[in-house]
Each structure stands twice: as structure tokens, then as C-alpha cells.
Backbone atoms as SQL, in Angstrom:
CREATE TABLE atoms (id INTEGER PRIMARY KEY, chain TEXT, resi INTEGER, resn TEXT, atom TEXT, x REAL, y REAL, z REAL);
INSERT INTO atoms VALUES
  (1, 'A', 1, 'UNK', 'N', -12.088, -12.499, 56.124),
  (2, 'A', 1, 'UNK', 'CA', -11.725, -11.843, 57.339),
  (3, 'A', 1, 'UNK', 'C', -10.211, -11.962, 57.553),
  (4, 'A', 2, 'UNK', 'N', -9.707, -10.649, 58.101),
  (5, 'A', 2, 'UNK', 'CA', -8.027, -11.068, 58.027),
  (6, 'A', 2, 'UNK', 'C', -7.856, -11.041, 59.561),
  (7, 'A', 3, 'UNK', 'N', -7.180, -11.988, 59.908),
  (8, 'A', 3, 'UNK', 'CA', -6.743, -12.410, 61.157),
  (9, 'A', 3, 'UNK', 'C', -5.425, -12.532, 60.948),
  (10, 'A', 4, 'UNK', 'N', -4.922, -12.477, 62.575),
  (11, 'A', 4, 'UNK', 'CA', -3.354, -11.927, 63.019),
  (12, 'A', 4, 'UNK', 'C', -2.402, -13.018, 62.648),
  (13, 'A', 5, 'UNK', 'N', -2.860, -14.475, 61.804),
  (14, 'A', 5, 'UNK', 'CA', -2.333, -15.198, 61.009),
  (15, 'A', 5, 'UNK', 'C', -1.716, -14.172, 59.835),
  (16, 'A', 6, 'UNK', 'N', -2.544, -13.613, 58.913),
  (17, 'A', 6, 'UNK', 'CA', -2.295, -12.978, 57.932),
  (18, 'A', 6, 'UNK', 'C', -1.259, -11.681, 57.663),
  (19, 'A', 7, 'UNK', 'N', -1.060, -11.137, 59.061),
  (20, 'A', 7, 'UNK', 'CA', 0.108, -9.852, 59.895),
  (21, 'A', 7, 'UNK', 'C', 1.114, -11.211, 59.718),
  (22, 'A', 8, 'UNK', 'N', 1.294, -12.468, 60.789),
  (23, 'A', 8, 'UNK', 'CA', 2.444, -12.541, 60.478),
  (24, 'A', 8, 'UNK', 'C', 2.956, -13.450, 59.497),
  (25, 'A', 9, 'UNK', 'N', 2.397, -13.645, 58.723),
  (26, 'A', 9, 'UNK', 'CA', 2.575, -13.985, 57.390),
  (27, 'A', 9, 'UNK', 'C', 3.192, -12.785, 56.311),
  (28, 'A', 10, 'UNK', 'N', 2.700, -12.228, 56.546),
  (29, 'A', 10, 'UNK', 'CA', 3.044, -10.754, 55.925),
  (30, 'A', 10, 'UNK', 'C', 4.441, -10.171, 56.482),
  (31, 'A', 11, 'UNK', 'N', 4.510, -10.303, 57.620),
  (32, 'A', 11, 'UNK', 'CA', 5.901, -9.940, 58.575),
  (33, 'A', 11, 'UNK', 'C', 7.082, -10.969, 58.155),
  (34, 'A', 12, 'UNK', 'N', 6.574, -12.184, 57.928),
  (35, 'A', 12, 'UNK', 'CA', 7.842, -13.333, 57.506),
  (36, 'A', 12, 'UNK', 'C', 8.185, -12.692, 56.119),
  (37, 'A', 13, 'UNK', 'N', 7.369, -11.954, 55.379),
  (38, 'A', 13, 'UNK', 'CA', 7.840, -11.940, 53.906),
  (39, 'A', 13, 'UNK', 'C', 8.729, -10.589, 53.927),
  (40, 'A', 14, 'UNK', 'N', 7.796, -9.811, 54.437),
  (41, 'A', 14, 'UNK', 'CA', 9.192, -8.291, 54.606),
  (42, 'A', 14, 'UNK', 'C', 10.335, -8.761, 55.330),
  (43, 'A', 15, 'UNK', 'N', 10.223, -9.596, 56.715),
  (44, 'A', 15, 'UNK', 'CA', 11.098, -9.774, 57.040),
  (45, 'A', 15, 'UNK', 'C', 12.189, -10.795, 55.967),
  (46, 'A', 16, 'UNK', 'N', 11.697, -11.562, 55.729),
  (47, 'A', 16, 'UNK', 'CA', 12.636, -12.419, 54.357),
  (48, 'A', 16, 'UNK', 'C', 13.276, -11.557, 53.669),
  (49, 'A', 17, 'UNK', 'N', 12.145, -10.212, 52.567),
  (50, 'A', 17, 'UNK', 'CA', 13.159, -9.578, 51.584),
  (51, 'A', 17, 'UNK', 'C', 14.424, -8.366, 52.402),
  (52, 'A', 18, 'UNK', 'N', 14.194, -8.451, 53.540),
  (53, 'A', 18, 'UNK', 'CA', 14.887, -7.377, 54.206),
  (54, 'A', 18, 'UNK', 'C', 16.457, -8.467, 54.453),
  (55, 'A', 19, 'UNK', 'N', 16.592, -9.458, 54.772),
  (56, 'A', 19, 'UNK', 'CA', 17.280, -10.595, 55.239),
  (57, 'A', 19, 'UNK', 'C', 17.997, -10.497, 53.651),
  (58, 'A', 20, 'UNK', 'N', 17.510, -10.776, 52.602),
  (59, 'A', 20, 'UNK', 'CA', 17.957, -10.996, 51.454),
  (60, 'A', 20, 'UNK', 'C', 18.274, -9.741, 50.747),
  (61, 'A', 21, 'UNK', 'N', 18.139, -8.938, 51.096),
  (62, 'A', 21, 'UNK', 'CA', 18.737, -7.311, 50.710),
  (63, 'A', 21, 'UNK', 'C', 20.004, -7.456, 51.241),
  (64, 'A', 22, 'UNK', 'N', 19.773, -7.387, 52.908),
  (65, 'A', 22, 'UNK', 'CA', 21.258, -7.485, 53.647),
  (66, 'A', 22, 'UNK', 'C', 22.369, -8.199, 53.194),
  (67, 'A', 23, 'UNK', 'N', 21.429, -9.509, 52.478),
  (68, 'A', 23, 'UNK', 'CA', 22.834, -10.465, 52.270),
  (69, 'A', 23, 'UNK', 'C', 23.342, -10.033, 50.837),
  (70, 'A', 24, 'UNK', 'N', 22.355, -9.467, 50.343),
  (71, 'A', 24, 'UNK', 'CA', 22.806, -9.903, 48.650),
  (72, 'A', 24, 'UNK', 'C', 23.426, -8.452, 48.014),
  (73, 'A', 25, 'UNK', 'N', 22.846, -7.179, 49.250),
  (74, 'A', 25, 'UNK', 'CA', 23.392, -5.742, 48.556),
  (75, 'A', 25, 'UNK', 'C', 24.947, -5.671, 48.719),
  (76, 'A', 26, 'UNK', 'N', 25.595, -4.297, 47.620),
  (77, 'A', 26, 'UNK', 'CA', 27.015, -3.905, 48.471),
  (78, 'A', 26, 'UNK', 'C', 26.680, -2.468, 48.536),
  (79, 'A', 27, 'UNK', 'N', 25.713, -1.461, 48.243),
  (80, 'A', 27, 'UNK', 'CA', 25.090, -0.601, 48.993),
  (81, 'A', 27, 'UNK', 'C', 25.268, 0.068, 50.008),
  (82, 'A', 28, 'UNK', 'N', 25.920, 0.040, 50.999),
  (83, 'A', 28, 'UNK', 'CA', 25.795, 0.696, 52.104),
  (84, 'A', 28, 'UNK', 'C', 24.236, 1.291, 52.951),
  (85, 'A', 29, 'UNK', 'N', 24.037, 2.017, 51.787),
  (86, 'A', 29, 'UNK', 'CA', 22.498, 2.995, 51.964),
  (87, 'A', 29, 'UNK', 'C', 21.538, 1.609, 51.675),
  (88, 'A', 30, 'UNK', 'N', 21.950, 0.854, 50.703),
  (89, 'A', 30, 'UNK', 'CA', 20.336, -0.356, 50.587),
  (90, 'A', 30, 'UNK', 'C', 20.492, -0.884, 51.635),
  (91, 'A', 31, 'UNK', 'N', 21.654, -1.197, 51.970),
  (92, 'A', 31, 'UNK', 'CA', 22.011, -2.623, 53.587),
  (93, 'A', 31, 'UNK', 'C', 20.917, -1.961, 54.441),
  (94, 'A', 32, 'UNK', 'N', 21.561, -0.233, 54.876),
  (95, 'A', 32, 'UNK', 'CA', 20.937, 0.541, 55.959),
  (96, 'A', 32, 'UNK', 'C', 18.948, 0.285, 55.644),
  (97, 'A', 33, 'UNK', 'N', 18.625, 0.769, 54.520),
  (98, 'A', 33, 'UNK', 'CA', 17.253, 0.608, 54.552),
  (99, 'A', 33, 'UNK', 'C', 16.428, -0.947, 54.738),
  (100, 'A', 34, 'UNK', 'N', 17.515, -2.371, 53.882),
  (101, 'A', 34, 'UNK', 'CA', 16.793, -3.410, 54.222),
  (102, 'A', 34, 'UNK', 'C', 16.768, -3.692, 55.828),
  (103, 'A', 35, 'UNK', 'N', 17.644, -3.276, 56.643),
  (104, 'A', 35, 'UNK', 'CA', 17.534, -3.616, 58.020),
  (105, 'A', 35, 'UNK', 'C', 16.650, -2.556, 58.502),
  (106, 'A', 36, 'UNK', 'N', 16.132, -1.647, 58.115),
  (107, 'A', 36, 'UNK', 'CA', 14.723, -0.806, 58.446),
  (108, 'A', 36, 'UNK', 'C', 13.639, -1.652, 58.249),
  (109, 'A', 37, 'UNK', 'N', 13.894, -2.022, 57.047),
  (110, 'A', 37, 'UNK', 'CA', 12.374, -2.824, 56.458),
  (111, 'A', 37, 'UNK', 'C', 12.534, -4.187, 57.817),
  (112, 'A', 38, 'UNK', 'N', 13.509, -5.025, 58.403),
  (113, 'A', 38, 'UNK', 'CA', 13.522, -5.800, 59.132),
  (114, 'A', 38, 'UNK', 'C', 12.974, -5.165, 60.418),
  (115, 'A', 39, 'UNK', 'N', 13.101, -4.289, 60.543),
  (116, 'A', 39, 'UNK', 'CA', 12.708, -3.665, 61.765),
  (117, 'A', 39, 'UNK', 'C', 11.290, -3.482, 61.748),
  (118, 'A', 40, 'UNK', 'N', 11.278, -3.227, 60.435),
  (119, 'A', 40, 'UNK', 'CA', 9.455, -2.467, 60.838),
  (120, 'A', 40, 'UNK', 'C', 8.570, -3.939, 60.581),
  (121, 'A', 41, 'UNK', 'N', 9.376, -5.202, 60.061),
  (122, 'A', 41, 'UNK', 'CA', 8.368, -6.242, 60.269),
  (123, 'A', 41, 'UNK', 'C', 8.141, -6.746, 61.682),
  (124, 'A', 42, 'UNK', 'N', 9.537, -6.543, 62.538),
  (125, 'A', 42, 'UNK', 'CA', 9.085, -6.985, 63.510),
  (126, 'A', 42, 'UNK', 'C', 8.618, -6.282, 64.632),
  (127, 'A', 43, 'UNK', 'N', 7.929, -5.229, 63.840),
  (128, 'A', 43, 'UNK', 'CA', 6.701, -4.106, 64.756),
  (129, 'A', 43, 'UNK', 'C', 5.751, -4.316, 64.009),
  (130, 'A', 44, 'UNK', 'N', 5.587, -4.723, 62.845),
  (131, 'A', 44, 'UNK', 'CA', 4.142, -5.690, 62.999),
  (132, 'A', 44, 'UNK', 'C', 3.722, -6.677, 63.436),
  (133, 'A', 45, 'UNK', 'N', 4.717, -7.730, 63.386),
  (134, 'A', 45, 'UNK', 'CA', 4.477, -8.556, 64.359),
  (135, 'A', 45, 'UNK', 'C', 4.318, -8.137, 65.623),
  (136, 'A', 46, 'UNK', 'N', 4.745, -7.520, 66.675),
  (137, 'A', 46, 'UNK', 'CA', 4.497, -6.755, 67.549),
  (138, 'A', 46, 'UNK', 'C', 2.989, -6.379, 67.725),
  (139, 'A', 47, 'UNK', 'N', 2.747, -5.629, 66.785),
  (140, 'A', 47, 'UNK', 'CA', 1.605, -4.912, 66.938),
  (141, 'A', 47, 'UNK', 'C', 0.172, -5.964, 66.855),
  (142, 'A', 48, 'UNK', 'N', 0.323, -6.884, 65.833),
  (143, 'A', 48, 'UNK', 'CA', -0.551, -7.986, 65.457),
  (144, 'A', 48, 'UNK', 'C', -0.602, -8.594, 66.603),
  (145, 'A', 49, 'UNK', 'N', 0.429, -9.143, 67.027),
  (146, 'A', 49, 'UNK', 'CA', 0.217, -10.316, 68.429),
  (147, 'A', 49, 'UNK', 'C', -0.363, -9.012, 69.621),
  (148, 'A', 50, 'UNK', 'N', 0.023, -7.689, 69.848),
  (149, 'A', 50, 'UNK', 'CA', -0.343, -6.773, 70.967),
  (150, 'A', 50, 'UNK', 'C', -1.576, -7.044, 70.877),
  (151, 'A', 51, 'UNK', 'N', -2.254, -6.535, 69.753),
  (152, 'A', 51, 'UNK', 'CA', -3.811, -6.762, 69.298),
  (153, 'A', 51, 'UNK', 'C', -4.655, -8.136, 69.499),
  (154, 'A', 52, 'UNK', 'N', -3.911, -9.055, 69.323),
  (155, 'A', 52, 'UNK', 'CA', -4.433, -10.565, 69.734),
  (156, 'A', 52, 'UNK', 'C', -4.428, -10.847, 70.976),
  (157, 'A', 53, 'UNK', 'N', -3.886, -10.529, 71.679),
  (158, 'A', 53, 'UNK', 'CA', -3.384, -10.758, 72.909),
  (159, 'A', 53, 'UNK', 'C', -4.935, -9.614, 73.656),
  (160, 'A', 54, 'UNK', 'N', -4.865, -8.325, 73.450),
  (161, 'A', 54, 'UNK', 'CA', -5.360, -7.387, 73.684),
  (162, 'A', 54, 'UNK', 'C', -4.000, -7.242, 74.923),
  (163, 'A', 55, 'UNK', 'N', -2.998, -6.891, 74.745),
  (164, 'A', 55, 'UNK', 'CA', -1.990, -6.262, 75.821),
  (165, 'A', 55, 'UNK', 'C', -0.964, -5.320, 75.118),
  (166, 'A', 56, 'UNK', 'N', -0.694, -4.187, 75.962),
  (167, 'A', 56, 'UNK', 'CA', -0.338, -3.459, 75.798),
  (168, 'A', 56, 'UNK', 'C', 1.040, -3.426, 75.441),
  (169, 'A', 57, 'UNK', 'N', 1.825, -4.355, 75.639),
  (170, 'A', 57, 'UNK', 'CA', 3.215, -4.555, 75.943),
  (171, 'A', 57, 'UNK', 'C', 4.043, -4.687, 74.393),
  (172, 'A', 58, 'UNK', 'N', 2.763, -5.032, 73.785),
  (173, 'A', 58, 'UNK', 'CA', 3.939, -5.299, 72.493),
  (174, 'A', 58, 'UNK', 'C', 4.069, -3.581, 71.625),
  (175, 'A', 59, 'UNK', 'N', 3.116, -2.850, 72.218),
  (176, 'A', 59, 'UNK', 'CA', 3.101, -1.433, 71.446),
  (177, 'A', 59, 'UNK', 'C', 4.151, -0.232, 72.160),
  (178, 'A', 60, 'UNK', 'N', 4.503, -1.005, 73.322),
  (179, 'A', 60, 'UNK', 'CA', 5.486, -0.351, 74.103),
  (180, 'A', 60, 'UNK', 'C', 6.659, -0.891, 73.777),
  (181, 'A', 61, 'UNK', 'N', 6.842, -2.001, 73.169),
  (182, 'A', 61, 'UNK', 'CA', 8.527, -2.353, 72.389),
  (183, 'A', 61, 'UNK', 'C', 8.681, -1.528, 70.853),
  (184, 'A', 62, 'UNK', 'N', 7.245, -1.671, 70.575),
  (185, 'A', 62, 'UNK', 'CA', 7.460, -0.917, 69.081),
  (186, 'A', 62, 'UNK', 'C', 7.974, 0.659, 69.116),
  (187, 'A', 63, 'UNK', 'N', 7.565, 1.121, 70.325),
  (188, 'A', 63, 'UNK', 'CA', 7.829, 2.456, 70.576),
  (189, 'A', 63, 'UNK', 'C', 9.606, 2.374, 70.991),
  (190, 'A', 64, 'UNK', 'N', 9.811, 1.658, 71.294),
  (191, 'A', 64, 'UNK', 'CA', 11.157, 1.499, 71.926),
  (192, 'A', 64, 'UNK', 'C', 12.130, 0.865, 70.927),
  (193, 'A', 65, 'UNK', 'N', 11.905, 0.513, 69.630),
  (194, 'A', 65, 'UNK', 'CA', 12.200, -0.579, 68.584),
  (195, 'A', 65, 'UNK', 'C', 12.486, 0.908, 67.713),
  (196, 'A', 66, 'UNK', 'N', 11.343, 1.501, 67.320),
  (197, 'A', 66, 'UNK', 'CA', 11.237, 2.833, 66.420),
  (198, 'A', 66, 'UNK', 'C', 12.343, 3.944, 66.910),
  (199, 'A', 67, 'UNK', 'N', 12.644, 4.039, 68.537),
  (200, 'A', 67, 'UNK', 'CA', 13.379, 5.497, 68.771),
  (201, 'A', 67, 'UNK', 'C', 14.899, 4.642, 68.454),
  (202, 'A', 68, 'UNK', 'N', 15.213, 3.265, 68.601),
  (203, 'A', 68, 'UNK', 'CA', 16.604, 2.559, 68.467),
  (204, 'A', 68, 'UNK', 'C', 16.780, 2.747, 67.031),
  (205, 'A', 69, 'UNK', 'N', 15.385, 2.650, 66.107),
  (206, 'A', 69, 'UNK', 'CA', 15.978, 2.850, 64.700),
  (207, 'A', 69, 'UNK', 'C', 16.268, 4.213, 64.248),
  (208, 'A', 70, 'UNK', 'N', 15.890, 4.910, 64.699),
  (209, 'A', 70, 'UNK', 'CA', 16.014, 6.173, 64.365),
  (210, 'A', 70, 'UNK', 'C', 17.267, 6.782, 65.060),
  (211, 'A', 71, 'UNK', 'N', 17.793, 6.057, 66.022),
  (212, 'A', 71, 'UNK', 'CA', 19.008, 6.760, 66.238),
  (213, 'A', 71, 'UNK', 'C', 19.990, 6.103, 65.470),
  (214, 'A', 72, 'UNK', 'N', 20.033, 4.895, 65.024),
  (215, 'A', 72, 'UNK', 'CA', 20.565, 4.035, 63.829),
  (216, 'A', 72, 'UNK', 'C', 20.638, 4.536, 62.640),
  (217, 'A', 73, 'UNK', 'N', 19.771, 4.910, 62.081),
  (218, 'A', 73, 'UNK', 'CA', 19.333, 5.576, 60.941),
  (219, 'A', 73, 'UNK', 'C', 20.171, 7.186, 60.743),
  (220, 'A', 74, 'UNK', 'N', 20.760, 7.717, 61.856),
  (221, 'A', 74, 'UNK', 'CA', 21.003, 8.845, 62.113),
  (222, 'A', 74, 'UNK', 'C', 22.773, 8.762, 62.178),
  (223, 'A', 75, 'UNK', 'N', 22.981, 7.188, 63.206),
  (224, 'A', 75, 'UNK', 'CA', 24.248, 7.279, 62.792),
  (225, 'A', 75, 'UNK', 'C', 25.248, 6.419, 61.944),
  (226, 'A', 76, 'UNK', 'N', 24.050, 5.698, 61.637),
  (227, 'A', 76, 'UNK', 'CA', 24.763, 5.064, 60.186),
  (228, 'A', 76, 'UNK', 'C', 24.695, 6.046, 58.677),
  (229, 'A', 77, 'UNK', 'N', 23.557, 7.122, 58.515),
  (230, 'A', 77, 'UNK', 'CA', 24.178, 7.858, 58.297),
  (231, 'A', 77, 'UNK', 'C', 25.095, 8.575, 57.878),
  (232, 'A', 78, 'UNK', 'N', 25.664, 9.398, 59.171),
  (233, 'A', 78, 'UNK', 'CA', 26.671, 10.021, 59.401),
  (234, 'A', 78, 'UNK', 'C', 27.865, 8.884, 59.077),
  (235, 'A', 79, 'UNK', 'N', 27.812, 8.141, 59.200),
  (236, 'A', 79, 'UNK', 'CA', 28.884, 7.100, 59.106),
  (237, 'A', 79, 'UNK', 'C', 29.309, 7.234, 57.987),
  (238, 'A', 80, 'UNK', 'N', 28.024, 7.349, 56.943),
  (239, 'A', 80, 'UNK', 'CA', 28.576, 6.553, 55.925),
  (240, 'A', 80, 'UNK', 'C', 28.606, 7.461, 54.759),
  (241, 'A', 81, 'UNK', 'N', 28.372, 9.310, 55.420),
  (242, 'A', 81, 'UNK', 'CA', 28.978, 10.441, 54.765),
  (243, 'A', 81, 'UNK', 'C', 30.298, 10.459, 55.142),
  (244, 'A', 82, 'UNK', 'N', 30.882, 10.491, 56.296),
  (245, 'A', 82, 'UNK', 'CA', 31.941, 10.317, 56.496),
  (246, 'A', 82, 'UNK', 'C', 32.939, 9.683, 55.680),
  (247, 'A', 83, 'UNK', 'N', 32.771, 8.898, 55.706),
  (248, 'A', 83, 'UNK', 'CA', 33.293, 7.453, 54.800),
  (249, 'A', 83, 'UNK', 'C', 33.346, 7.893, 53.300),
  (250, 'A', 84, 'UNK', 'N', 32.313, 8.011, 52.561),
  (251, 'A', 84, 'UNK', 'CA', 32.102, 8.990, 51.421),
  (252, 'A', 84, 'UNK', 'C', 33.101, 10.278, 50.634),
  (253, 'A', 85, 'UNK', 'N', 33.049, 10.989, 52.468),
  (254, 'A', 85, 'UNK', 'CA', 33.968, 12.032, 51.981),
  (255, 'A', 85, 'UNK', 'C', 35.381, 11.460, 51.751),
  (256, 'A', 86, 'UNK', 'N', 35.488, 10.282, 52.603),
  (257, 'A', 86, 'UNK', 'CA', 36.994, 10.212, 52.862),
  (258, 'A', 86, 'UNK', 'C', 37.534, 9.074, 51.386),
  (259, 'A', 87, 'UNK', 'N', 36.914, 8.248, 51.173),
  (260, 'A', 87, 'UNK', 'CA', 37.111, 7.572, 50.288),
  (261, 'A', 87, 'UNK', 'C', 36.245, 7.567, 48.436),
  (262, 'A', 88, 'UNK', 'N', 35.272, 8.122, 48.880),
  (263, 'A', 88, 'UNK', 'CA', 34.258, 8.620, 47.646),
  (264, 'A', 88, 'UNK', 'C', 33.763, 7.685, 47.148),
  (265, 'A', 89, 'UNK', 'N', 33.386, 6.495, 47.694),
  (266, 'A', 89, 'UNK', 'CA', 32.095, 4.996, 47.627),
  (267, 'A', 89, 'UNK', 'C', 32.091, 5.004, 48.745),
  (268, 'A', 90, 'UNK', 'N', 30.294, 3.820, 48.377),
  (269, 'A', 90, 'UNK', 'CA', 29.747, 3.633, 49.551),
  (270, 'A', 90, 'UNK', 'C', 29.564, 2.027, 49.540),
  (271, 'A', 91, 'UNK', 'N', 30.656, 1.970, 48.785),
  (272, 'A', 91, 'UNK', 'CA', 30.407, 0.185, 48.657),
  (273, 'A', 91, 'UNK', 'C', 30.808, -0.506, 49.671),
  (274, 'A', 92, 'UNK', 'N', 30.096, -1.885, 50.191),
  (275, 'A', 92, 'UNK', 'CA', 30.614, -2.375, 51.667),
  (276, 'A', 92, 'UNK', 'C', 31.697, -2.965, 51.392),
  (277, 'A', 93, 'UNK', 'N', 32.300, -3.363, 50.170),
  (278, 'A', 93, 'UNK', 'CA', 33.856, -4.078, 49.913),
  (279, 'A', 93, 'UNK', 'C', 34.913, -2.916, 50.835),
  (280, 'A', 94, 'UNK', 'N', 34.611, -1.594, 50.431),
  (281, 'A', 94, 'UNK', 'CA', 34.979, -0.510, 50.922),
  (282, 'A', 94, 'UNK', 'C', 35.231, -0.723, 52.232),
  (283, 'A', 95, 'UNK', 'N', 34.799, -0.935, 53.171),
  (284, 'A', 95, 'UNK', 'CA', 34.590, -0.715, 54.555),
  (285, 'A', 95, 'UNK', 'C', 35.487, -1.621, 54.663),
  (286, 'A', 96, 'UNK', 'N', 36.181, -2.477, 54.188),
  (287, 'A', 96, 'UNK', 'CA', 37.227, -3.197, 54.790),
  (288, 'A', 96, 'UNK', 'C', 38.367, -2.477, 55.086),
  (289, 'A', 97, 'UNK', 'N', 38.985, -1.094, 54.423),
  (290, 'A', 97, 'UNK', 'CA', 39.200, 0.047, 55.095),
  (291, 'A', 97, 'UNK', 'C', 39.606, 0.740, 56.273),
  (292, 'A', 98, 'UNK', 'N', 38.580, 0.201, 56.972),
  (293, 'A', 98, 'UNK', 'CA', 38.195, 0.770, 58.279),
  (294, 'A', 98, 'UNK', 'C', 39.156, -0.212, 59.499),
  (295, 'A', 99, 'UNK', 'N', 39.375, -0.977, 58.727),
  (296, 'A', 99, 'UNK', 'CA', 40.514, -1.765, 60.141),
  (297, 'A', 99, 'UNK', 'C', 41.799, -1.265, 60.101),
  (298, 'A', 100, 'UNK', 'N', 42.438, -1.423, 61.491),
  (299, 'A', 100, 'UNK', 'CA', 43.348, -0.907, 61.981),
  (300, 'A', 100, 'UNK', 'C', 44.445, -1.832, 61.573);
């Protein structure tokens, strides 16, 4: 039987390889997706404890967690065509660049 032990057990491990993407990529686009994958563990966790709980509250952050990533997703992005055009990598050594 899988119980909401087993969600966040499962959530520590995406959340781990997402943590260890961030640290270990120079990517730009991998950074952007491992902090997706961080996101969507901690809307399972969310969702697992909503379900344990039987309350509604944790499916109303996930909804609110999902529209923040997606506007993230939209302008990191754009960011990082920008950036692209202007310099032609997307490596994060790159982005040091960007200071004034």
C-alpha cells in the first residue's frame, strides 16, 4: 500500500536531483528546467500532505506555485534569448556580463 510517506520520499529525491542540477549545471536552459523539477516536487508534496490532511489548502498553493512557474518559465526564457542574441551562449559563466 503506498502511503503519503512514499510522495514525500519521492519529493526529497526530485527535489535533491533538481538542487544538484542547479548547483552542478552551466546551462542556462538545464538551471531553468532543474528549478521546474524543484517546483513540481514541492507540489507533490503539497498535494500528498492536501490528501492526508483531507484539506483543501495545499491544492490551492499548487495552483498558485504552477501560474508563478509559468510566468518564470516565460521570462527566463525571454531572458535568456535575449542574452543569446546578444552574446551567442547560454553559459551561466556568461551572465557575469550582465553587471554594470
Amino acid at each position: 500500500m503506498i502511503t503519503v510517506y512514499h510522495y514525500l520520499i519521492l519529493s526529497a529525491i526530485i527535489f535533491s536531483i533538481g538542487t544538484f542540477g542547479v548547483l552542478t549545471r552551466k546551462n542556462a536552459i538545464v538551471i531553468f528546467m532543474c528549478i521546474e523539477l524543484m517546483l513540481n516536487s514541492v507540489n507533490l508534496t503539497l498535494i500528498a500532505l492536501s490528501r492526508h490532511l483531507q484539506n483543501m489548502d495545499g491544492q490551492i498553493f499548487v495552483f498558485f506555485i504552477m501560474t508563478v512557474a509559468a510566468a518564470e518559465a516565460a521570462v527566463g526564457l525571454a531572458l535568456i534569448i535575449a542574452f543569446y542574441r546578444n552574446r551567442e551562449s547560454i553559459d551561466s559563466d556568461d551572465f557575469n556580463m550582465l553587471k554594470w
